[in-house]
C-alpha positions as CSV (number, residue, x, y, z in Angstrom):
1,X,105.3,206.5,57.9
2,X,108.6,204.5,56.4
3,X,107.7,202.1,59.0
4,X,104.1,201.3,57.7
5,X,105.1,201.9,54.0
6,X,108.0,199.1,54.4
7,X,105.1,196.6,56.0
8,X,103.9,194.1,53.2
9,X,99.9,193.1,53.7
10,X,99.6,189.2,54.0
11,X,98.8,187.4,50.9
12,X,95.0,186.7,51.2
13,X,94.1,183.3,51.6
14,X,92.3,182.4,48.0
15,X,90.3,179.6,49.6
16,X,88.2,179.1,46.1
17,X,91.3,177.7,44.5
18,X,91.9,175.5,47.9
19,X,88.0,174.4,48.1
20,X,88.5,173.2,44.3
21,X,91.8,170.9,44.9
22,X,90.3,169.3,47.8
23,X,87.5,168.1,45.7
24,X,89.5,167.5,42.7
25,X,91.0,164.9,45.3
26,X,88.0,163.7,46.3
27,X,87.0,162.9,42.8
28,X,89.8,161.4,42.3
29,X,89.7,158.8,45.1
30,X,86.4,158.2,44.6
31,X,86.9,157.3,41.4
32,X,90.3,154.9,41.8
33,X,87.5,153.3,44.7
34,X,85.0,153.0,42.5
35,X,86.9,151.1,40.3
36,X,88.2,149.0,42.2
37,X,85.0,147.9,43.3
38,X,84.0,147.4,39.5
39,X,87.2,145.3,38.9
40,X,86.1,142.9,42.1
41,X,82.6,142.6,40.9
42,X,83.9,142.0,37.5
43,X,86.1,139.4,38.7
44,X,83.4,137.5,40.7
45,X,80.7,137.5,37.3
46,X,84.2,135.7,35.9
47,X,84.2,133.7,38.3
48,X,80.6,132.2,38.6
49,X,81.2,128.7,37.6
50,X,82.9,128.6,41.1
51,X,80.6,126.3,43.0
52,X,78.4,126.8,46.4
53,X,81.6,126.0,49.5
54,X,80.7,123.3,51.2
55,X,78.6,124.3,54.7
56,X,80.8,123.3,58.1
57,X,78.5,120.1,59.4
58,X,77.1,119.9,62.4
59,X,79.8,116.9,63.4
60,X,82.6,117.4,60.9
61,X,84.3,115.0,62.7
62,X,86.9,113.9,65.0
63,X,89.8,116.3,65.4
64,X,93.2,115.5,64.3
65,X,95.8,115.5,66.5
66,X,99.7,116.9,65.6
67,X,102.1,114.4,66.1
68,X,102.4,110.3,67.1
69,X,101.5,109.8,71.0
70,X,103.7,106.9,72.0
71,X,101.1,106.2,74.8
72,X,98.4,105.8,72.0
73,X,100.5,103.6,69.8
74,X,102.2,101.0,72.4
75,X,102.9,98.6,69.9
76,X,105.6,99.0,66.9
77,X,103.5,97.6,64.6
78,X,101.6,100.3,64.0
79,X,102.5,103.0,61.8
80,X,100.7,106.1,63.2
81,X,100.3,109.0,60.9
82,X,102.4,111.8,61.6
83,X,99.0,114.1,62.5
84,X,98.4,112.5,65.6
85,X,98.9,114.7,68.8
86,X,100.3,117.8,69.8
87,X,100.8,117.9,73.3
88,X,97.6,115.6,73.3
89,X,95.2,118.9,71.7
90,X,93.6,118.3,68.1
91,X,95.6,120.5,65.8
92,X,94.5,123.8,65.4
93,X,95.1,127.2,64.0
94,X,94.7,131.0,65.4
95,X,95.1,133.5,62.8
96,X,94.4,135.4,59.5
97,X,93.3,134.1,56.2
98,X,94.6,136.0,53.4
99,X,92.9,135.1,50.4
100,X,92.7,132.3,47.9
101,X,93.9,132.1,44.4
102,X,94.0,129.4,41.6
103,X,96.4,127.4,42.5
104,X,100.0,128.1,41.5
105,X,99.0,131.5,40.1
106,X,99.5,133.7,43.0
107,X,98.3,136.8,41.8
108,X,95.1,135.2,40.4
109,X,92.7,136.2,43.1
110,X,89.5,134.2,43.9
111,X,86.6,136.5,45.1
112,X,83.4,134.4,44.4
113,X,81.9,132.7,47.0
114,X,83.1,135.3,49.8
115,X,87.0,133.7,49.7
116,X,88.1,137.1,48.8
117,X,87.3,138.7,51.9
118,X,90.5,138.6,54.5
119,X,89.3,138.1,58.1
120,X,90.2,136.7,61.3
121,X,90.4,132.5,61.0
122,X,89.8,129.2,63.2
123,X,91.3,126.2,61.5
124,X,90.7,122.5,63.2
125,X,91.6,119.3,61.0
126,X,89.5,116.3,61.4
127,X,89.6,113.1,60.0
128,X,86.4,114.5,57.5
129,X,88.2,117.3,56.7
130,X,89.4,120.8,57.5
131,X,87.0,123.3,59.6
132,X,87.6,126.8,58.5
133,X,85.9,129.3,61.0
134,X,86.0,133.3,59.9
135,X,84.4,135.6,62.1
136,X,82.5,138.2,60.2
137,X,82.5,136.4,56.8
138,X,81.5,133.3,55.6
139,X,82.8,129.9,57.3
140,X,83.1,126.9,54.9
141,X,84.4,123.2,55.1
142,X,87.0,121.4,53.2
143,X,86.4,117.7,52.9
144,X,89.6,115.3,53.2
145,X,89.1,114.2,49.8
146,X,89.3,117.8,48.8
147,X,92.7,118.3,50.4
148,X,95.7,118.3,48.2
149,X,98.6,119.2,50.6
150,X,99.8,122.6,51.9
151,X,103.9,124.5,51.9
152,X,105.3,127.3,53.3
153,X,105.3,130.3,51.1
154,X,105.6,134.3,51.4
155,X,102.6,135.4,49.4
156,X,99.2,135.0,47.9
157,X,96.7,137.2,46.3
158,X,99.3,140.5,46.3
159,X,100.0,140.1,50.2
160,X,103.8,139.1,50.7
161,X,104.5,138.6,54.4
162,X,108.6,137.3,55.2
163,X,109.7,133.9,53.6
164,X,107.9,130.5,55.1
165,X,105.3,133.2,56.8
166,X,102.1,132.1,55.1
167,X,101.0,128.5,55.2
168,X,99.2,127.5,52.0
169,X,96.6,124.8,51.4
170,X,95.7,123.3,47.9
171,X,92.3,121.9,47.7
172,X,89.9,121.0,44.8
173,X,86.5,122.8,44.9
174,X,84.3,121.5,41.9
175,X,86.9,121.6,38.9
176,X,89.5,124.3,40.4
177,X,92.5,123.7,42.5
178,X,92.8,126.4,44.7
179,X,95.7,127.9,47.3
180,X,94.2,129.7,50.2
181,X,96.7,131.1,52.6
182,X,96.9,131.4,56.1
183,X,99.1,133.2,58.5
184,X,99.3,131.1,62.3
185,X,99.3,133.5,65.6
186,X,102.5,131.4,66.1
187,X,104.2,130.9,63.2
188,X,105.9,127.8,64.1
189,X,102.5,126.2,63.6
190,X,103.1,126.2,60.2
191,X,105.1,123.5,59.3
192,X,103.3,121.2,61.8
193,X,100.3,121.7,59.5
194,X,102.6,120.8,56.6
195,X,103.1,117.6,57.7
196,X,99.3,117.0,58.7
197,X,98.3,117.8,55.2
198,X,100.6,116.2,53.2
199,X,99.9,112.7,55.3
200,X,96.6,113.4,53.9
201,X,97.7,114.1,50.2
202,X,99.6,110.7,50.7
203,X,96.6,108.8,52.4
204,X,94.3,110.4,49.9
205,X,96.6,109.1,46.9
206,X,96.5,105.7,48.1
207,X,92.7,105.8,48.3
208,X,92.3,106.7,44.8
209,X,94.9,104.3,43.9
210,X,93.1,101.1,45.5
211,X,89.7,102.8,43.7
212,X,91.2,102.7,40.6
213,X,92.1,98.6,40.9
């Protein structure tokens, strides 16, 4: 008898009270969510002036190689541009996209036109222009005259990766310059592509320069 009266009963499970946080939780992340969604929908209304991206064409062109070919350019004359071959492939890119922002302001997101949604990416430079492949969103094109260089940075549209890990490319679409960042398979792509772009910055100037006489 002193045995059972010194037993205590378990505390009974009071599985109302439980039932009602887990939903209170539910609510809850349903409605940060939901918000969230609002705020990207709200972004892309702001955003509606962005024009249609420019469809990949059915031949956009030869691909640019990575670096001057001495067998190519046998005489010294010439004055190959640095994006010329890399280990005789075109130059290329395997990797992520991260997101595009207006250029400079790396926390000012672009969502219109699907360049909000991160995905898998293709890149291949040709002398039209730059081929951007994404496999389950939207694929777009880049003309050269469109290009306005690229640098090594960490982040873009609130994703910071380690210093020099993101390549970013400035282009022009309608009346916005835009960063869109990319993160190579193999890093040491990256400043490869640097150099490819900003030859076409400079060739690009020079154009526009002669225009103008």
């Amino acid at each position: 008898m002193v045995l059972a009266a010194g037993q205590k009963s378990q505390d009974v499970t009071d599985w109302a009270a439980r039932i009602g946080w887990v939903v209170g939780l539910l609510l809850v992340i349903g409605l940060v969510y939901w918000l969230m969604r609002e705020g990207w929908k709200w972004r892309g209304t702001l955003q509606g002036d962005l024009p249609e991206l420019p469809a990949v064409p059915e031949e956009p062109g030869e691909a640019t190689p990575a670096h001057p070919s001495p067998a190519a350019h046998p005489s010294p004359a010439a004055h190959p541009s640095p994006a010329t071959t890399l280990n005789g492939k075109p130059l290329t890119l395997s990797g992520r996209y991260h997101g595009s922002t207006t250029a400079g302001q790396w926390l000012d997101r672009i969502v219109a036109q699907g360049l909000g949604t991160r995905s898998r990416v293709e890149l291949t430079l040709t002398d039209q222009g730059l081929v951007v492949l994404r496999p389950g969103a939207r694929d777009f094109f880049i003309p050269a005259a469109a290009l306005r260089g690229a640098r090594l940075d960490k982040g873009i549209a609130g994703k910071v990766l380690s210093e020099g890990g993101l390549l970013v490319i400035t282009w022009r679409l309608g009346d916005r310059l835009i960063d869109s960042g990319f993160r190579s398979d193999h890093a040491a792509e990256h400043t490869t592509w640097v150099s490819a772009l900003s030859t076409e910055k400079t060739e690009q100037e020079q154009q526009e320069q002669e225009g103008a006489r």
